[in-house]
C-alpha positions, 0 to 999 in steps of 0.5 A, spaced: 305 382 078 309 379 071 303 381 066 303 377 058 302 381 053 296 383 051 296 384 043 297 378 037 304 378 034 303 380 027 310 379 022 314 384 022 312 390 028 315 389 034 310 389 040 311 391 047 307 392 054 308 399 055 311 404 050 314 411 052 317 417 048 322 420 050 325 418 055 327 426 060 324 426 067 317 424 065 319 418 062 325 416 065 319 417 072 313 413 068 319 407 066 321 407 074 314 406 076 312 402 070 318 397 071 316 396 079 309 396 077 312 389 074 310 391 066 315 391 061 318 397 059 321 401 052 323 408 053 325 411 045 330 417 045 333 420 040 340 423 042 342 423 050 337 421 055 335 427 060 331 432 056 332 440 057 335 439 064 342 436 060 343 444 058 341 447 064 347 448 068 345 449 075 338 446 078 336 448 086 329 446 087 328 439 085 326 436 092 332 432 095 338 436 091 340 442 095 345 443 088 346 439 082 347 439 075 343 438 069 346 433 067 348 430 073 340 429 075 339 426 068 344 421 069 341 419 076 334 418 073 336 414 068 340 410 072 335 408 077 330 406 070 335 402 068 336 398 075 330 397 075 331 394 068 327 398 062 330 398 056 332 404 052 332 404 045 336 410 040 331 411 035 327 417 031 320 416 032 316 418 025 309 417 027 304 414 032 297 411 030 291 409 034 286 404 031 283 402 037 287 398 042 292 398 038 297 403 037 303 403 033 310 407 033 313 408 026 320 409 027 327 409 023 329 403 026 322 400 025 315 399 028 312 397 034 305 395 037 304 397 045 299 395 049 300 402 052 303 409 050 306 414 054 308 421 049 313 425 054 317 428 048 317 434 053 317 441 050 323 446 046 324 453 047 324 457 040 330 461 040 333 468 040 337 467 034 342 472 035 350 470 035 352 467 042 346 464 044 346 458 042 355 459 045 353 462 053 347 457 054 348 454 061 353 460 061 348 465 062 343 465 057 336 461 060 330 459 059 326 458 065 327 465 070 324 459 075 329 455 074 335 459 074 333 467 077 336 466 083 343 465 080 342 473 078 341 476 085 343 483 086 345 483 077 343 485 073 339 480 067 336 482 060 330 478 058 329 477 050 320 476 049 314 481 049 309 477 051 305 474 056 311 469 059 316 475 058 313 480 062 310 475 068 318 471 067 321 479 068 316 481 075 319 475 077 326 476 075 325 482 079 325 479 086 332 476 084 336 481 079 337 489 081 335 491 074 331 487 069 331 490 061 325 487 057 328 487 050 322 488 044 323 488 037 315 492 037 314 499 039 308 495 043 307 489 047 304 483 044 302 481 052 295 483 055 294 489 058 294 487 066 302 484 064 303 490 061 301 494 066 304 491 072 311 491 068 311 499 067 310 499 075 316 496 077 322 501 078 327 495 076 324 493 070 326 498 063 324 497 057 328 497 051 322 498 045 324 496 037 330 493 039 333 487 037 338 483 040 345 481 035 349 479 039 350 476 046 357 476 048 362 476 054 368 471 056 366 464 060 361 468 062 355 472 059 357 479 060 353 484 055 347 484 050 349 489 043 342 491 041 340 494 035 334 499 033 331 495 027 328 503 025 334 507 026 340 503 027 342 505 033 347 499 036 346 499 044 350 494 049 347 493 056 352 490 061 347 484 063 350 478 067 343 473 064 339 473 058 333 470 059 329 468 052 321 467 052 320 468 044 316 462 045 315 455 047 312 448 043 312 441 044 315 436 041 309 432 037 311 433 030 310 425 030 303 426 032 301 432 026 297 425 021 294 422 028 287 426 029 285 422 034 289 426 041 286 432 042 291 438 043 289 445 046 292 451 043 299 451 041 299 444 041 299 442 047 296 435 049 290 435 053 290 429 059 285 428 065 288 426 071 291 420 070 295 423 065 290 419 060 289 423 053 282 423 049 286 416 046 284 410 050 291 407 053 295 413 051 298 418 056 302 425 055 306 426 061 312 432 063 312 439 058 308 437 053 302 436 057 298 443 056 299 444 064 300 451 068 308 450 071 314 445 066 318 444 071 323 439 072 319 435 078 311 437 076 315 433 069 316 427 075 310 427 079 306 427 071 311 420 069 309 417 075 302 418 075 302 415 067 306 410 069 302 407 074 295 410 070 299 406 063 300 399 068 292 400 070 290 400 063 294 394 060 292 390 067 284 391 066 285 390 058 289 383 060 283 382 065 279 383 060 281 379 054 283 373 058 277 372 063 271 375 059 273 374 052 278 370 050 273 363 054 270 357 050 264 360 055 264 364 061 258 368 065 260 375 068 256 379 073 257 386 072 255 390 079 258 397 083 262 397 090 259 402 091 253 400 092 250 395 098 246 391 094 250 390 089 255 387 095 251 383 097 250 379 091 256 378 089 258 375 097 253 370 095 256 369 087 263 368 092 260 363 096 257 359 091 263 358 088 267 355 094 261 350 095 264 348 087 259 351 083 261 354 076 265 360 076 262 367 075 266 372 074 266 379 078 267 386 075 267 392 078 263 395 074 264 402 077 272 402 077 272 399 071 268 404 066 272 402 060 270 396 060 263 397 061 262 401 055 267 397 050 262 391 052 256 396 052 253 394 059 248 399 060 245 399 066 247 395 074 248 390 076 247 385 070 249 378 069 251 377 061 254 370 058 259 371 053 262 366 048 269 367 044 268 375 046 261 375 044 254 377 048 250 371 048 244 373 053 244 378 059 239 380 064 238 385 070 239 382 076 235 384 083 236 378 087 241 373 087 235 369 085 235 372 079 242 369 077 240 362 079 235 363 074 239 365 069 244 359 070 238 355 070 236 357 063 243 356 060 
């Protein structure tokens, strides 16, 4: 279903259906599911499309791929968003702002309106910082033990962090590597008590205290870290083929820091409901910056598909709702539930009236539709209102369809 846009032109912003920040497996997903859905579609991304799975050397455990390199899935997503016709755009987004239905993007290459907006700006791992890191990523340095641990079976693997993540990532690793040290710039853990316990348990695990890693090094390959105990001195160099850093992960959402009305848990991180829907009505976050349990390349697929398709409801009950309820000369509606038997009954004798040539009244649902009850304040079902232009002229409750034909009557 082809829909018009829903939002006024205004001079100088641009403005789209279905808007979505970045454009790496969330966003490239909710573009596919977006475009089938038959809505229009403008993915914003700075640099290379793909997102973090562009630096990840070898990915085993997307559904479907028995092997494939990160750079080779990203270009299969977004060749098949392009096939389906989504447009991308290169660009720095600034800021986001909500004002109702309204949501503007500034960018550097200007602004745009949307009917919808989908933030899968995804997340960025906080470096080590040591030399050759940034060298060896994709070559032995990681930043997912779930994505890459099973590289290093029977290898021996350093993990750079001390809390809650490095701890629970190292046990993992423990499945997989014959020796995994924790390397730890406090004499103490920051994670809790459980985690550090399950750590000293583990015969694989050593831990490597008041420690900071200088250097990673090696030849095409990671094959050692040189430590330095930050009171004494003391250089140590541990032969390891992995390094895995979990000193911290953000989302991506500086663009949103003047923006109050998306609430985020703690770290930032954005809070939806199911259908990936934020505390912003028509704004949805999918993929890594959502506060989720697991940022994985498919969970970041399955999170774009359900805003794709939650994004397409939205911009179609809005449509709906502006050309059938508000934008008529005069139009009388009858809210009711499907869920409810009575309810039923009365709109099937609404149909039946209208097929003998009656003057229409439209059906909602009120029960599917919730945002549509409460922008247009009905409060109790089933009811019948009249508008004119968008404004509430007269309602009344409704118990028998003889209760329509009299409000009808009374017009």
């Amino acid at each position: 279903m082809k829909l018009m846009n829903c939002m006024d032109g205004v001079v100088g912003v641009e403005n789209r259906q279905l808007v979505i920040i970045g454009a790496g497996p969330a966003g490239l997903t909710a573009a596919i599911y977006g475009r089938r859905a038959g809505i229009g579609v403008l993915l914003l991304e700075r640099g290379m499309s793909g997102g973090q799975i562009n630096v990840t050397a070898e990915i085993e455990n997307y559904p479907g791929f028995k092997h494939a390199e990160g750079m080779e899935l990203a270009n299969a997503f977004r060749e098949h968003a392009e096939k389906f016709g989504a447009e991308f755009r290169d660009c720095e987004v600034k800021s986001v702002s909500i004002d109702g239905d309204v949501k503007t993007v500034k960018t550097n290459e200007g602004d745009i309106e949307a009917d919808a907006l989908i933030i899968a700006s995804g997340a960025s791992f906080s470096r080590a910082g040591c030399k050759g890191e940034r060298e060896f990523a994709g070559r032995g340095v990681s930043y997912c033990a779930v994505c890459d641990g099973a590289f290093y079976e029977d290898a021996p693997v350093a993990v750079i962090g001390g809390g809650n993540t490095a701890l629970d990532e190292a046990d993992f690793l423990t499945h997989f590597a014959s020796k995994v040290y924790i390397i730890h710039r406090r004499e103490e853990f920051r994670a809790h008590k459980s985690a550090v316990d399950l750590a000293a348990a583990n015969p694989k695990i050593e831990r490597v205290m008041g420690f900071i890693v200088d250097e990673i090094a090696g030849g095409d390959m990671v094959e050692r870290v040189v430590a330095r105990n930050l009171k004494s001195g003391e250089i140590r160099e541990i032969e390891v083929k992995g390094v895995f850093v979990f000193v911290g992960t953000s989302p991506n959402t500086e663009f949103l820091n003047g923006d109050k009305s998306i609430e985020r848990a703690r770290g930032g991180w954005i809070v939806t409901d199911n259908k990936m829907e934020t505390s912003a009505e028509g704004v949805f976050a999918a993929g890594d910056v959502r506060d989720k349990f697991l940022r994985q390349v498919v969970t970041a697929a399955g999170d774009g598909a359900t805003a794709g398709m939650a994004a397409y409801e939205y911009i179609f009950h809005q449509h709906r709702l502006k050309s059938t309820l508000l934008a008529p000369e005069h139009v009388t509606a009858f809210f009711m539930s499907s869920i409810d038997s009575e309810h039923l009954a009365i709109a099937s004798q609404i149909d039946s009236m209208e097929k003998s040539g009656e003057e229409k009244i439209v059906i909602v649902d009120a029960h599917r539709n919730l945002r549509i009850r409460k922008k247009l304040d009905i409060k109790v079902l089933p009811v019948v209102v009249e508008f004119s232009r968008g404004t509430k002229v007269r309602e009344a409750v409704v118990k028998t369809f003889d209760d329509i034909i009299n409000f009808r009557e009374k017009h």
